[in-house]
C-alpha positions in Angstrom: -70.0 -46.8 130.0 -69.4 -50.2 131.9 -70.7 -52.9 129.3 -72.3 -56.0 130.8 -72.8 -58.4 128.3 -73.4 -57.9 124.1 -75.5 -59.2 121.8 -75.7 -59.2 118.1 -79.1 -58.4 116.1 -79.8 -61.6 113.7 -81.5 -61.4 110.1 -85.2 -62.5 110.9 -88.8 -62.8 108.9 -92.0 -62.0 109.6 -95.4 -60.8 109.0 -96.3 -61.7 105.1 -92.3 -62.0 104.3 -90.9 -58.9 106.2 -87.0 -59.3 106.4 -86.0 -57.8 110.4 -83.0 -57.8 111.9 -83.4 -59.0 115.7 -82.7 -59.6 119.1 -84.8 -61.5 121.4 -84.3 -63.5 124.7 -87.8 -65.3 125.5 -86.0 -67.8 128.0 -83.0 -65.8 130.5 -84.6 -62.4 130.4 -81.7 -61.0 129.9 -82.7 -57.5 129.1 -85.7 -57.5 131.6 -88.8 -56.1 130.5 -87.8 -56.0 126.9 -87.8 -58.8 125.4 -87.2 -58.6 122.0 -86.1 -55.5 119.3 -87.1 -56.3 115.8 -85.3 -53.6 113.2 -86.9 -52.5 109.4 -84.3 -50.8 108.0 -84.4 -51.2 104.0 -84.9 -49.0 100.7 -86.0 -52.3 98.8 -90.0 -52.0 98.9 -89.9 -55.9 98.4 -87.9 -56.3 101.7 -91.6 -54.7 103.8 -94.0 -54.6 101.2 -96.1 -57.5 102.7 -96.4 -55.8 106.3 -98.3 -57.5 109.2 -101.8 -58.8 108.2 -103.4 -58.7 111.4 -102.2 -61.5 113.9 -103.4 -61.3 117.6 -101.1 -60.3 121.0 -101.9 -61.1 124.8 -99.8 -60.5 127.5 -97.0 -57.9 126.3 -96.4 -54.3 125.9 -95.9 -53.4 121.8 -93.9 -50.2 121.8 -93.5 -49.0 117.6 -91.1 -46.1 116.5 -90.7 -44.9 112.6 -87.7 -43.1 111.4 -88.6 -43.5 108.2 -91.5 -44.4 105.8 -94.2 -45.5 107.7 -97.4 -48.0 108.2 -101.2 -47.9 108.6 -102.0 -49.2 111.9 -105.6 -51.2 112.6 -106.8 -53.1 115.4 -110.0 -54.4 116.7 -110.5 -51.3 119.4 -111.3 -49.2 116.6 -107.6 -47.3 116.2 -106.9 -46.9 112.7 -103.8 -44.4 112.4 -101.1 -43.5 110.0 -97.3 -43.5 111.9 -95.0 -41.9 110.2 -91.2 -40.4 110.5 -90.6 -39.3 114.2 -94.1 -40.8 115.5 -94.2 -43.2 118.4 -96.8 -45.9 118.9 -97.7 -48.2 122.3 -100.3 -50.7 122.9 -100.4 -52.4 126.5 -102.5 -55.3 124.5 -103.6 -57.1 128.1 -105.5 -59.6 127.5 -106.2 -59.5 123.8 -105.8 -57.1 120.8 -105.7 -58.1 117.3 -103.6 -55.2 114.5 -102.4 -55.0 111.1 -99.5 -52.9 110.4 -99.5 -51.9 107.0 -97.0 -49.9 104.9 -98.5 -46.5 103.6 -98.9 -46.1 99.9 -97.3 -42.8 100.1 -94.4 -44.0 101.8 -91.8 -45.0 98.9 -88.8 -44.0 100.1 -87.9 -46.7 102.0 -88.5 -47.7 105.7 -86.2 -47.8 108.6 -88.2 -48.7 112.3 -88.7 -50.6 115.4 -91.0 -53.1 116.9 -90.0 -53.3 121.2 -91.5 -55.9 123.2 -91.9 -55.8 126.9 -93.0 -58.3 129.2 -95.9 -57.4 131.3 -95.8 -58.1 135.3 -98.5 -61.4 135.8 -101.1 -58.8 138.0 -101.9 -57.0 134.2 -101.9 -59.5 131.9 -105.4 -59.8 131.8 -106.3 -56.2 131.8 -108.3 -54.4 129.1 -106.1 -53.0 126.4 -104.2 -49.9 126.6 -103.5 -47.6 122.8 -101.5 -44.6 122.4 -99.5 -43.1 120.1 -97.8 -39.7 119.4 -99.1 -38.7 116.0 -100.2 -35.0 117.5 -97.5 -34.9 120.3 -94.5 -34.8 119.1 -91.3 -36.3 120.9 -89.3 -33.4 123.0 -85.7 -33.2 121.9 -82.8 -31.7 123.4 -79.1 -31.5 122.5 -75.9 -30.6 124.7 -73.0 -28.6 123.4 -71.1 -32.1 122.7 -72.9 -33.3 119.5 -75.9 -35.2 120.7 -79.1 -34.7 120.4 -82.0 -37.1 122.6 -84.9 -37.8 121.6 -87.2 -39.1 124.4 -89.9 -41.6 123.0 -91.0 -43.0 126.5 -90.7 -42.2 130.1 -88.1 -39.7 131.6 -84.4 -38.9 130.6 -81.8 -36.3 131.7 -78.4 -35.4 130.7 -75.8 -35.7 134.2 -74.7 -32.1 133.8 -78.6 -30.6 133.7 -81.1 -30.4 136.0 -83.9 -31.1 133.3 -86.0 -33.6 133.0 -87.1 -35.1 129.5 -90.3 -35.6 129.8 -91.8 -37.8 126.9 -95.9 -37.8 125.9 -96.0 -41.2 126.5 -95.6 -42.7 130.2 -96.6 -46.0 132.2 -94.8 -48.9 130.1 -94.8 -51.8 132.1 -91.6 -52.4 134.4 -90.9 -48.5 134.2 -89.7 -48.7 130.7 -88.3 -45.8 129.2 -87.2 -45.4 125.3 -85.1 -43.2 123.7 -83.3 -42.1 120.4 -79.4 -40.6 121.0 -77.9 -39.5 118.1 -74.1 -38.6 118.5 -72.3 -36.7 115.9 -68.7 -37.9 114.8 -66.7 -38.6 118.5 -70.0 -36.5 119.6 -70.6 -38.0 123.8 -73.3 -37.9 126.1 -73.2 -37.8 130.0 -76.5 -39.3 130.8 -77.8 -40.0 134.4 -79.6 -43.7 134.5 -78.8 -44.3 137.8 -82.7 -44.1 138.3 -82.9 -47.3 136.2 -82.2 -50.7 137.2 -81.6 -52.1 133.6 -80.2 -50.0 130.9 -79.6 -52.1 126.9 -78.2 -49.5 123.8 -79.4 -50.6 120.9 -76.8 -49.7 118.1 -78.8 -49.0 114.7 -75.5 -46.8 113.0 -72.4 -45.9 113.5 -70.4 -47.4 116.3 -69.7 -46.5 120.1 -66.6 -46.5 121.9 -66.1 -47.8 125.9 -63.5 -49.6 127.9 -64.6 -53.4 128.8 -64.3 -55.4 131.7 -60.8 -56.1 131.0 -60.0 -52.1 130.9 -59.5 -52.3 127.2 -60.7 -50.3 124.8 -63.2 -51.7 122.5 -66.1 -50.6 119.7 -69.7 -51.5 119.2 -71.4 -51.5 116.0 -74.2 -50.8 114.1 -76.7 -54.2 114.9 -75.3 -54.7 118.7 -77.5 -54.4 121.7 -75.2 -53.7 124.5 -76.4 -54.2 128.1 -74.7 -51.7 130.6 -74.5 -50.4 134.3 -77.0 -47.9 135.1 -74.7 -45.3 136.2 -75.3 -41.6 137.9 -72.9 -40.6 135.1 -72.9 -42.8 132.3 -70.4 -41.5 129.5 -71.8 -42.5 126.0 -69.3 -41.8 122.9 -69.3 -42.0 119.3 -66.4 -43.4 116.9 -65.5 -41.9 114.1 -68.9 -41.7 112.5 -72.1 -39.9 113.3 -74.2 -42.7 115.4 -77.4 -43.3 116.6 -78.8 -45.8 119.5 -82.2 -46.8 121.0 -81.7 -46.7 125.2 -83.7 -48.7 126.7 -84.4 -48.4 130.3 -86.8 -50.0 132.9 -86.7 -52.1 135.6 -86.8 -56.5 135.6 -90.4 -57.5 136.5 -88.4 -61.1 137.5 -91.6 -63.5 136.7 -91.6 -66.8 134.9 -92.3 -66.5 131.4 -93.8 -69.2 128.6 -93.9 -67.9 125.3 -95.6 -69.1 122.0 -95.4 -66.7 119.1 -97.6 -63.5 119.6 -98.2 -64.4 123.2 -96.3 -64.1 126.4 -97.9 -65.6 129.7 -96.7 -67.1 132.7 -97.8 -70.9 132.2 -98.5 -73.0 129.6 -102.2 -73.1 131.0 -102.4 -70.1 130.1 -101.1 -70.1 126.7 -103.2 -73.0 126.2 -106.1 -70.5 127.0 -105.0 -67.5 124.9 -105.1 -69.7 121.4 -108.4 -71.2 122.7 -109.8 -67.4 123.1 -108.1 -66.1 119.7 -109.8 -69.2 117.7 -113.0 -69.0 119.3 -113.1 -65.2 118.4 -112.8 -63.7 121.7 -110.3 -61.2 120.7 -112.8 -59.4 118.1 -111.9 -58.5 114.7 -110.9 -55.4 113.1 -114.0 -54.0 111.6 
């Protein structure tokens, strides 16, 4: 695993007092399309209690996954569903959606998730929203016979040494994204083939990986470190001496100019301008 560059997730808030662990590049795009990786990962109800009243998106792809706990969804298309442990949810929010993410009352043992952002190509930010999630389609999974076990959330995977392809329920993130959850037992490895892929981040959520940097020494990652690597035919993925688990994220850069301003992502300042002008006049809708 050739490592490009590395980043470190930074204690964040949000929604009504959320705490989040991040890591977001809004300006050199650095992990083209995603831009940003928000974390819950607590067993302190205080630390999520508030959730996400609902707040408006235009011009990004939202892609959700739950490992633990879980929260009510609502949005102003009419979805109202509850994602749990192991469920999956993606809204291509185009030009407009407004959703509340709530944490479920039944939920009390903690919560431990993701919020992804992607950046959508200019040609579809205006397009009618897009909602799907994988409450009655569960994620495939396969392991190898070297301790890990992938979960594919989005898009296509497949181990080097296997002619299968991991098909996941959900497909068509913008710039080809593909998502998915590797866990690795103790010094458990994966040969993966990416080559497919023109950028490739690990998102480190426990545990810690091992690879050999530019300098041909060897060197660890950790638990809150987004790694961006070399998309590789054979790239060789290996746990330290604890069991670990990463997010891969895979697409390719859509390359476009990008102005941000909170929960929206255009490609000028018009048109940024445009989006708060259409969320205060109430052209968004409301969740009924």
């Amino acid at each position: 695993m050739k490592v490009l560059s590395k980043f470190t997730a930074r204690p964040a808030m949000d929604g009504d007092g959320v705490n989040i662990k991040r890591v977001a590049d809004f300006m050199n795009t650095r992990f083209d399309p995603y831009l940003m990786i928000d974390e819950i990962k607590s067993n302190d109800q205080q630390d999520f209690i508030g959730g996400f009243p609902p707040h408006p998106h235009r011009g990004i792809e939202t892609f959700t996954y739950i490992r633990k706990g879980g929260f009510e969804h609502r949005d102003q298309l009419g979805n109202v569903k509850a994602i749990r442990a192991g469920d999956v949810q993606w809204m291509s929010t185009g030009s407009g959606v407004v959703h509340s993410e709530m944490p479920l009352a039944d939920a009390n043992e903690g919560l431990h998730g993701f919020q992804i952002w992607l950046n959508m190509p200019a040609k579809d930010k205006m397009r009618p929203a897009i909602y799907q999630d994988t409450t009655g389609t569960p994620n495939p999974v396969v392991s190898n016979d070297s301790g890990a076990n992938l979960k594919a959330l989005a898009g296509d995977w497949q181990f080097a040494d296997s002619p299968q392809i991991i098909a996941a329920s959900i497909q068509g993130l913008a710039g080809n994204g593909a998502i998915a959850d590797l866990m690795l037992n103790e010094n458990g490895q994966a040969q993966l083939d990416l080559s497919a892929h023109q950028s490739v981040s690990v998102f480190i959520y426990q545990g810690e990986l091992e690879y050999v940097d530019i300098s041909g020494m060897q060197a660890k990652a950790t638990e809150g470190q987004l790694l961006v690597i070399e998309p590789e035919l054979n790239t060789h993925i290996k746990a330290g001496n604890q069991d670990t688990g990463i997010l891969l994220l895979a697409g390719c850069p859509i390359n476009e100019r990008i102005v941000h301003m909170g929960p929206f992502v255009m490609n000028s300042q018009a048109e940024i301008n445009q989006a708060i002008d259409d969320y205060q006049q109430g052209r968004f809708g409301e969740i009924v």
